[in-house]
C-alpha positions as CSV (number, residue, x, y, z in Angstrom):
1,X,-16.0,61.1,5.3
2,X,-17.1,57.7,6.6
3,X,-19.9,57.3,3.7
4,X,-17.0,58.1,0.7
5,X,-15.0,55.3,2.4
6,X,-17.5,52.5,3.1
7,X,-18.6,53.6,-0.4
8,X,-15.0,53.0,-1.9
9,X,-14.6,49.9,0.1
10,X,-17.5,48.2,-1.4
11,X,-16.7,49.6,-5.1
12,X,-13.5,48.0,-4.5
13,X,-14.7,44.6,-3.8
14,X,-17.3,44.6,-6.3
15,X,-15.0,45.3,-9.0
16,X,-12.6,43.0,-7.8
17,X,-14.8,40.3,-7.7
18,X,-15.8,41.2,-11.7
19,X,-12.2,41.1,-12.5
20,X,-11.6,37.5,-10.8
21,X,-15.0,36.5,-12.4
22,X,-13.3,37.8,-15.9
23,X,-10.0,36.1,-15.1
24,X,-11.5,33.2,-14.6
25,X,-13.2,32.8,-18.4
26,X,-10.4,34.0,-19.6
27,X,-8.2,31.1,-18.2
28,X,-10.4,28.8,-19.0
29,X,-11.0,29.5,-22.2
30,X,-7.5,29.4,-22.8
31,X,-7.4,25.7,-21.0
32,X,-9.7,25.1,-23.7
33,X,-7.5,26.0,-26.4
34,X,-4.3,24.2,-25.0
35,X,-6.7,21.4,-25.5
36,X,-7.9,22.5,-29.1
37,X,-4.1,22.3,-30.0
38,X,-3.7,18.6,-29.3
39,X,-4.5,16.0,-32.1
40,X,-6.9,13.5,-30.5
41,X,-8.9,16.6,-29.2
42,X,-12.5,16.8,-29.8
43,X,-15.2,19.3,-29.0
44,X,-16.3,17.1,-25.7
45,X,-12.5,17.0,-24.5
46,X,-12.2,21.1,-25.4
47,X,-15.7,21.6,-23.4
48,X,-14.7,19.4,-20.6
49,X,-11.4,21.3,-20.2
50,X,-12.8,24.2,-20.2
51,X,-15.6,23.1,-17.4
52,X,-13.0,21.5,-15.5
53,X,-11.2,25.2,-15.1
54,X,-14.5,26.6,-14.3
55,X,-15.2,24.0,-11.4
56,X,-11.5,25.0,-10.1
57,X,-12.9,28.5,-9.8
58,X,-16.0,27.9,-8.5
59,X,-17.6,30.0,-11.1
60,X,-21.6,28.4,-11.8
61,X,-23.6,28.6,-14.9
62,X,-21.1,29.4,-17.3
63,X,-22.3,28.5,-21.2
64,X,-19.5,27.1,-23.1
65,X,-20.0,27.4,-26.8
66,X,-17.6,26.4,-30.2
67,X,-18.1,28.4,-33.2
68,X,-18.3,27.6,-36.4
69,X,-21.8,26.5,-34.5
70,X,-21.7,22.8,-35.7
71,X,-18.1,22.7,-36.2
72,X,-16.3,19.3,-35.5
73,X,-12.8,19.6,-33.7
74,X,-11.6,16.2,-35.0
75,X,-12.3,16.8,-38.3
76,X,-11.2,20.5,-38.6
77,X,-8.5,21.5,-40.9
78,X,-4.9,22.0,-39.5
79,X,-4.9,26.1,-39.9
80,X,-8.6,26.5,-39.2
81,X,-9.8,29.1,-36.3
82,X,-11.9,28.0,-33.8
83,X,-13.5,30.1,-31.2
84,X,-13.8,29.2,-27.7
85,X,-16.8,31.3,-26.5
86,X,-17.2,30.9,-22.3
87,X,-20.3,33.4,-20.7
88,X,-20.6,33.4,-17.0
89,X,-23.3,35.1,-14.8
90,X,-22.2,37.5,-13.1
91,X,-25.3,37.0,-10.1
92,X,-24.1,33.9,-8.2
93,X,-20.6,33.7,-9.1
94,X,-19.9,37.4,-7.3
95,X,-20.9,39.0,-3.7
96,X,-22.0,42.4,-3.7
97,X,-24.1,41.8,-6.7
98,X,-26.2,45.2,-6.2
99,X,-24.2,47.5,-4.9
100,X,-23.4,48.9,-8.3
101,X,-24.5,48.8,-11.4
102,X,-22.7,45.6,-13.2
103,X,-23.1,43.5,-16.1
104,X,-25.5,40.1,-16.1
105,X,-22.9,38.3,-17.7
106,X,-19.5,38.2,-18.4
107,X,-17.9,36.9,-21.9
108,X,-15.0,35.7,-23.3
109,X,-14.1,34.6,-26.6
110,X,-10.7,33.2,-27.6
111,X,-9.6,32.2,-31.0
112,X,-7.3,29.4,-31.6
113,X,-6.0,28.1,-34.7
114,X,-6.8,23.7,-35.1
């Protein structure tokens, strides 16, 4: 009985901690967008938002990407989509890495209309 509990225990904080790491790109990459919406905003003012909401959260390594690849916030379109890709590592940002299985990285893409 012990070894189904400790093993349910640990499940539990390990999936937890994926589902904060997830919250986490999720909010910022919506922080991101909030900033995408403004009308001085450019792609270093969306990417710093977006870090800035990472730092908050303590989560390290993240990549922070803008598609189109190349696109240029101040001179997009009004009505254009813009994607707001953030991917974190999961190793370092969770504890518990190995006690199951779990994905190396964790991705979120949000699209926001310029």
């Amino acid at each position: 009985c012990l070894p189904v509990i400790v093993l349910v225990l640990f499940g539990s904080i390990q999936a937890c901690n994926l589902i904060y790491l997830k919250y986490g790109t999720v909010s910022a990459a919506y922080e991101g967008a909030l900033e995408l919406s403004k009308s001085n905003a450019t792609n270093s003012s969306v990417e710093a938002r977006v870090q800035q909401v990472l730092d908050a959260q303590s989560i390290t390594g993240a990549t922070i990407t803008i598609e189109p690849v190349g696109t240029n916030i101040a001179q997009a379109a009004a009505g254009s989509n813009i994607t707001i890709v953030v991917d974190a590592p999961v190793s370092g940002n969770i504890s518990l890495i190995n006690f199951f299985p779990s994905p190396s990285n964790i991705e979120t893409r949000l699209v926001a209309t310029r």
